[in-house]
C-alpha positions, 0 to 999 in steps of 0.5 A, spaced: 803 752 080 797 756 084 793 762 082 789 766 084 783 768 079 782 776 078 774 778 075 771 786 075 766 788 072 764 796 071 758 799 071 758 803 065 758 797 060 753 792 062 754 787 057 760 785 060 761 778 062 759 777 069 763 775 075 760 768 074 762 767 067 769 769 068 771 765 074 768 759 070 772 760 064 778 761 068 777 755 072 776 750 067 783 754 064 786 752 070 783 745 070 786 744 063 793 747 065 794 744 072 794 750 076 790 750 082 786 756 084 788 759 091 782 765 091 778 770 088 779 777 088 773 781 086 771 788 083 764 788 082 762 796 079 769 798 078 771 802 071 779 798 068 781 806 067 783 807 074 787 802 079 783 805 084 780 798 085 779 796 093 780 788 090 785 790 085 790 793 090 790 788 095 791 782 090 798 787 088 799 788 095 799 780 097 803 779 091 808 780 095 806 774 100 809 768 096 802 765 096 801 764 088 805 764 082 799 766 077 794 771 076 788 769 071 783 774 069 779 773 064 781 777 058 787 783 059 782 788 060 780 786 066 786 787 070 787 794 066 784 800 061 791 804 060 798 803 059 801 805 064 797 801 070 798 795 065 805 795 065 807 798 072 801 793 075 803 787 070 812 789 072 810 789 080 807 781 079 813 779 076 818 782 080 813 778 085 815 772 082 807 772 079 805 771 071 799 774 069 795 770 065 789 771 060 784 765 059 781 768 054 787 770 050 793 765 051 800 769 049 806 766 048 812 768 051 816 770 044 817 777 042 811 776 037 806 775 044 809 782 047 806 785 041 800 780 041 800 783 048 801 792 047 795 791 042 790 787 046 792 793 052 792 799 046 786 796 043 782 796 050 784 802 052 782 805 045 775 801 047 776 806 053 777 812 049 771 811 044 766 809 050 769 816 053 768 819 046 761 818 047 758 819 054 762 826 052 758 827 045 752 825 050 753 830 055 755 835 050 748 835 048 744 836 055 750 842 056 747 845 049 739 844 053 742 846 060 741 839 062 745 836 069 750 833 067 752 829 074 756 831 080 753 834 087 747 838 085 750 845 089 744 847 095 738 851 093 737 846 087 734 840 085 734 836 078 727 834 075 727 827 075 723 828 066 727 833 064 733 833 067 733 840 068 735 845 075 729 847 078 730 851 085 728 848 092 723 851 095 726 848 102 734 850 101 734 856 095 732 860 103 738 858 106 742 859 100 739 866 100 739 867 108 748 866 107 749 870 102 746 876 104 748 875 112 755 875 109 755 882 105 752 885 109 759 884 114 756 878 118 764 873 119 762 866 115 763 862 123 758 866 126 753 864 120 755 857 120 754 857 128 747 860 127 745 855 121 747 848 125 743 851 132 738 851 126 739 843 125 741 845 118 745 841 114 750 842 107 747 838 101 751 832 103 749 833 110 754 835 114 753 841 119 757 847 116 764 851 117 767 857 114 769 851 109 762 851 107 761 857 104 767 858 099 764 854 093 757 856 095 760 864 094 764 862 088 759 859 084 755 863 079 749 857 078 746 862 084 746 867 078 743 863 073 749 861 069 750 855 067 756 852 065 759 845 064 766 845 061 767 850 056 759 850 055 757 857 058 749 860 058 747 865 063 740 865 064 740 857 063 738 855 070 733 859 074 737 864 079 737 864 087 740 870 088 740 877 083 747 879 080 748 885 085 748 882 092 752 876 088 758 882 087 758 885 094 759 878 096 765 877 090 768 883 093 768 881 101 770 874 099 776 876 095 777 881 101 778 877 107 780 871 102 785 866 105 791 863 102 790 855 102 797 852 102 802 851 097 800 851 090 799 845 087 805 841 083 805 842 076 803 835 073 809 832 069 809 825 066 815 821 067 814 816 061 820 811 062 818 810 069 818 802 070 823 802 064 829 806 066 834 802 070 841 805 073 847 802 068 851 802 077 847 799 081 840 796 076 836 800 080 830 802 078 831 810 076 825 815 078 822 822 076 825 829 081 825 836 078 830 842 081 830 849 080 835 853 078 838 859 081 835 864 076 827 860 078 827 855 072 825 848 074 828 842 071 826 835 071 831 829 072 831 821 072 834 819 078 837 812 081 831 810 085 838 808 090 841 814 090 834 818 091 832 813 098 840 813 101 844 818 098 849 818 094 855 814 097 851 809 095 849 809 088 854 817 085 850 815 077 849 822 076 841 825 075 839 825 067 835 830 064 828 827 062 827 831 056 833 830 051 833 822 054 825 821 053 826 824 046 833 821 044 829 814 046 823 815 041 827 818 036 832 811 036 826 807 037 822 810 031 830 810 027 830 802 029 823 800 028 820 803 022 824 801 017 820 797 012 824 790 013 822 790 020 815 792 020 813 787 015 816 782 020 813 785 026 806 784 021 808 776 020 809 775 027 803 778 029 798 774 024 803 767 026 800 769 033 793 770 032 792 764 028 796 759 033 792 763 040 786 761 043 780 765 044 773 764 047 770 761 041 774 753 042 771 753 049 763 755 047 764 750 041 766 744 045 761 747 051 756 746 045 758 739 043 758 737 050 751 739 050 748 736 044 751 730 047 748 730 053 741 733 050 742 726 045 742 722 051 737 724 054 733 724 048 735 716 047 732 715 054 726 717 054 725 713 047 727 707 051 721 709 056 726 711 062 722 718 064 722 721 072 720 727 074 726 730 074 728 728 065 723 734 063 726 739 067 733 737 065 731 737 057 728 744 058 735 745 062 740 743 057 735 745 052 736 753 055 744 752 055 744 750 048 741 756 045 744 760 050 751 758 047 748 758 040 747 766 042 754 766 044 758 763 040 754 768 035 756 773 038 764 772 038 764 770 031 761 777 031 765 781 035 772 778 034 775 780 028 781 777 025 786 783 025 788 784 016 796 785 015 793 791 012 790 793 019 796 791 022 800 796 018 795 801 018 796 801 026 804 800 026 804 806 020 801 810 025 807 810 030 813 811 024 808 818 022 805 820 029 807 827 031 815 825 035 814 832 039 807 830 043 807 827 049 802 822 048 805 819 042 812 818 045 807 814 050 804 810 045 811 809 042 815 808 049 810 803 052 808 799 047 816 798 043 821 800 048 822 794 054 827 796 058 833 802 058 840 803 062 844 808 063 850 809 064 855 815 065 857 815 059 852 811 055 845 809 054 843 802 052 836 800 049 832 793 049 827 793 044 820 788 044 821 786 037 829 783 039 829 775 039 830 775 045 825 781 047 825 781 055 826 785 061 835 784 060 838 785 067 845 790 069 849 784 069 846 781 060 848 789 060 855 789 062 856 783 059 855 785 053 861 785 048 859 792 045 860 795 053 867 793 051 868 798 046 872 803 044 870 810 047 863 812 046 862 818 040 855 822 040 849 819 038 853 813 035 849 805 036 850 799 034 846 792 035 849 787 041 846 781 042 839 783 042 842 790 045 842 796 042 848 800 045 847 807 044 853 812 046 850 820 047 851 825 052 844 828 054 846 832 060 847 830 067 844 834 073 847 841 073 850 842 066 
């Protein structure tokens, strides 16, 4: 078996294990299991939240090349932060045919390690959450003293390296002056452009200027003093560069000559089934498309991702609304799942696979031993008279090595709570009680419960994680499935078949 090893770290959490350490650990993990490692991919300051990751992108893209069977991360949070990234990244590997593999945190293949597996990546995100938590408390409070909170400083400002704060720019404020009284007074913005780049004058990111240039300089009430980060707004909090009467005469002239800037952007919408909604026809992936009405209203679908790319003589499943399907999902899930029977074997399948999972604290354990025992040997020779020039370096060496370790295998102790059949509960609770009708619960619930749908004209058919035999079925376990062969579907009715839940409704096809 090959693999290729997968480590980042990201800037703003500095005392993550560097790259170094997590290539080590995940080569001694291979070496251990017989695998043999291929290559490296690497993202040095890349934050897990984004999938925007040079290194990352590539790993996925060559994937695809039949080159290795196994991706090894050091902990799951090295690959991905969120949910979605973790599951659409994590299904495009499979499909591949590459398993992901965490060195620090060995799951098993059972339903018990799909669970071990939702928690760790809802944990991490949850770290995410928290940091972001507080870098937005920490930001709220430099807004309260209007202080900069990063990004481009606009042009005619500088930040104070002590107190943070804006402070005009005796060089650039001019230029900013110069602009918006040329342009009030009737000057076109091409020929002010022109004018400032025969100067040799540059925008704040150094580029010559265009009529592009001034849009968000005319539109940007810093010039008048106003200070403003997200639903903080303090006139007067930063120095003005222009007054509020020459700002007007230019807010009117803009607004005159304002020219229209292509479409509009389209209305972000969250497919939440995406990567787990297969078509019941053809076992193609189903994918998300909207349509609007004669009378203006738009609508939002699931579609066969075959019949989307070559049209309908290929695959004729009929498109399904997302609404009534996402909500039908997540009410069957929480009907199935939440009861207290299967909660409390949820609950004894997570605490049977913590205890037989390894962490990092075995290997820091035996690195120690190893260590003391080399340090013994070393102390045996030189009581033996064996002393070169080299045998105090290395005592200081091994010396260093074992505190370091110490240092470390404290710190896991530390950090690496047991999960309690209380806090396990308290987590599951929180799903069976959470608010059905927000998105992001119907995420969280989705994500982490749900493992692959099927619909079919007139049924859907649901495959749970917590199943026996809890993995992504295919059309044809489907179709073999001795409920399909059932009498004809009734509304809403569902039944349990060998680890499918089959499910009869009508949700309403495209044009109903």
């Amino acid at each position: 078996m090959t693999a290729v090893i997968y480590a980042r770290y990201s800037s703003d959490s500095q005392r993550e294990a560097s790259i170094e350490g997590q290539l080590r650990d995940c080569k001694d993990y291979a070496e251990k299991n017989g695998i043999t490692v291929v290559g490296t991919y690497i993202d040095r300051a890349y934050s897990a939240k984004t999938d925007d990751r040079p290194d990352f992108q590539r790993m996925i893209k060559d994937s695809g090349k039949k080159i290795f069977d196994v991706v090894l991360v050091w902990k799951l949070d090295r690959f991905a932060r969120n949910r979605f990234d973790a599951v659409n990244y994590k299904y495009q590997l499979e499909k591949n045919g590459v398993h992901l593999v965490s060195a620090m945190e060995p799951i098993s293949q059972g339903p018990e390690g799909i669970m071990v597996e939702s928690m760790l990546i809802g944990m991490a995100e949850y770290y995410s959450a928290e940091l972001a938590l507080k870098v937005a408390r920490g930001e709220r409070e430099n807004a309260l003293q209007c202080k900069y909170n990063g990004g481009v400083v606009p042009l005619g400002f500088t930040i104070g390296k002590e107190d943070r704060l804006y402070h005009i720019d005796p060089e650039t404020a001019p230029i900013v002056q110069e602009i918006f009284t040329r342009y009030a007074d009737g000057e076109p913005a091409e020929k002010i452009a022109a004018s400032l780049n025969e100067r040799g004058l540059r925008t704040r990111t150094g580029k010559p200027f265009v009529k592009n240039s001034f849009f968000q300089i005319f539109r940007n009430r810093r010039y008048i003093g106003e200070y403003r980060y997200k639903d903080i707004v303090t006139p007067g909090g930063i120095p003005a560069i222009v007054d509020q009467d020459l700002f007007d005469r230019v807010q009117q002239r803009f607004e005159q000559n304002r020219i229209a800037h292509g479409r509009p952007a389209k209305e972000d919408v969250s497919y939440l089934l995406t990567t787990k909604l297969f078509c019941g026809k053809c076992g193609t992936l189903m994918g998300g498309e909207s349509g609007t009405s004669h009378m203006g209203n738009t609508y939002y679908y699931y579609k066969c991702g075959n019949a989307k790319r070559h049209g309908k003589a290929h695959c004729d499943l009929k498109a399904i609304r997302k609404e009534p399907l996402e909500r039908f999902v997540v009410d069957t899930a929480i009907k199935v799942i939440f009861s207290d029977e299967i909660i409390e074997r949820l609950i004894d399948l997570v605490m049977e696979a913590q205890q037989q999972e390894n962490t990092r604290l075995p290997v820091l354990k035996e690195q120690l031993r190893d260590t003391e025992k080399r340090l013994a040997n070393l102390l045996e020779a030189i009581e033996q008279g064996i002393l070169t020039p080299t045998t105090k370096q290395r005592l200081d060496e091994l010396e260093a090595r074992k505190e370091a370790l110490n240092t470390s295998i404290l710190e896991e102790e530390l950090k690496k709570p047991v999960l309690t059949r209380e806090w396990i509960r308290f987590w599951l609770e929180k799903f069976r009680k959470g608010d059905v009708g927000s998105t992001e619960h119907q995420r969280q619930i989705i994500d982490t419960f749900v493992n692959s749908v099927y619909v079919f004209d007139d049924r859907v058919v649901l495959n749970f994680n917590f199943t026996d035999d809890a993995k992504t079925v295919t059309r044809e376990e489907v179709l073999g499935s001795s409920a399909v062969d059932n009498a004809p579907p009734n509304v809403g009715h569902w039944y349990l078949s060998s680890g499918l839940f089959v499910l009869f409704t009508n949700l309403g096809s495209k044009g109903s």
